[in-house]
N, C-alpha and C positions, 0 to 999 in steps of 0.2 A: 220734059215736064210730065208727057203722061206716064213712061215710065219707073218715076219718083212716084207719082200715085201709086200706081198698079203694088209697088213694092210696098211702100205705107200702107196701103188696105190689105194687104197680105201680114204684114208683122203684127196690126192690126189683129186680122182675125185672130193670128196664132195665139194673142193675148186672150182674147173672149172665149179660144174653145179651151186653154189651158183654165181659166178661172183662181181666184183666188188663191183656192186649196189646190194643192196639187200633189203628188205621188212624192215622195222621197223624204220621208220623216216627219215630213208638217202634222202639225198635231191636229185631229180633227174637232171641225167645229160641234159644242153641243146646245145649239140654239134650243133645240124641241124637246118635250119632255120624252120623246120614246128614246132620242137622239142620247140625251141624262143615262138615260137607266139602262139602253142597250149596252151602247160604249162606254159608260160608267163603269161598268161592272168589272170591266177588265179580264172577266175569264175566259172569252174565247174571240176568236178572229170573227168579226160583222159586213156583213153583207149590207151596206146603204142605199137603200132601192127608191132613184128619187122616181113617183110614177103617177100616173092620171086613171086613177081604177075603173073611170068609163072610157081610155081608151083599146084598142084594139092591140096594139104593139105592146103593150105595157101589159096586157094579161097573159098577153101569151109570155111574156119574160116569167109573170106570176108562176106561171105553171112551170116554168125553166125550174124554177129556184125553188117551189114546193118539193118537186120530183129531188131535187139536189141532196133538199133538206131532210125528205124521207129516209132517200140510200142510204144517206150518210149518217144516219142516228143521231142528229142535231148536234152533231161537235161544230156547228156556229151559229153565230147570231142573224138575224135580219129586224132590221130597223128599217121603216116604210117612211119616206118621205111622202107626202101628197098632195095633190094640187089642190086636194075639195077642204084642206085643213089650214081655217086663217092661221094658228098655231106653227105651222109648218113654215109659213113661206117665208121667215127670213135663213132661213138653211139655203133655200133654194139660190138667193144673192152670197149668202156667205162659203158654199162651195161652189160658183160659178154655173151653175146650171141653166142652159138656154132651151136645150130636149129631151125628148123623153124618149121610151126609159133612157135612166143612166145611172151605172152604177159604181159603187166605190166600195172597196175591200179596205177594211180598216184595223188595224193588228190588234193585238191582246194588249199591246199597250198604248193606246188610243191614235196611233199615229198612223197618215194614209199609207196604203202600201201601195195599190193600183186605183188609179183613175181611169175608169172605162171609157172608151169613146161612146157617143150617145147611141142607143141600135140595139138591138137584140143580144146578149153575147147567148154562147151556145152552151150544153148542161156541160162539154167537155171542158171549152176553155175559164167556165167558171171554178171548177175539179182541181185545174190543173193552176190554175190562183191559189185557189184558197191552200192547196197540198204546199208548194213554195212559201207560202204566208208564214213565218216564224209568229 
């Protein structure tokens, strides 16, 4: 019996931290208006940055993905999820999001490409996304 549990709260989690939206062509949600007009536009691969701009972990990603945005001459997008914006928060349910940061790479044709786990990612392994991102 315990474990049958242990394994149930385990497939469990794998369900909560997968979330609704998930990596492999699902089309992404555009509940928000930045969400409309970023990923709407179709021209270039987005960066969905869901984050709490007072907190600590989440600015430092900010500065990740500024630096990113500089090198790279803005060939992408970023759309700012937020915690401080009532407007924002049914994204936060409609792509599963439980922490912060957490980001999601979205293609030129509106569909997920990578689901980040929640945590810092780094300015390389974000580079090296977005470079494979068709």
């Amino acid at each position: 019996m315990k474990r049958m549990i242990v394994v149930l709260s385990f497939v469990a989690a794998l369900f909560v931290a997968a979330g609704p939206a998930t990596a492999g062509g699902t089309a992404a949600p555009l509940s928000t208006p930045e969400l409309k007009k970023v990923i709407g536009s179709g021209k270039k691969n987005t960066i969905v940055f869901f984050a709490n701009p007072m907190g600590g972990p989440c600015n430092a990603q900010k500065q990740i993905i500024d630096q990113l945005f500089k090198d790279r001459g803005g060939n992408f997008n970023v759309a700012v999820v937020s915690t401080m914006k009532q407007e924002d928060q049914q994204a936060f349910y409609e792509y599963g999001i439980r922490s912060l940061p957490t980001l999601v790479i979205v293609d030129k044709k509106g569909k997920i490409a990578q689901f980040f786990p929640p945590g810092i990612q780094s300015y390389e392994t974000l580079a090296a996304t977005l470079d494979k991102t068709k």
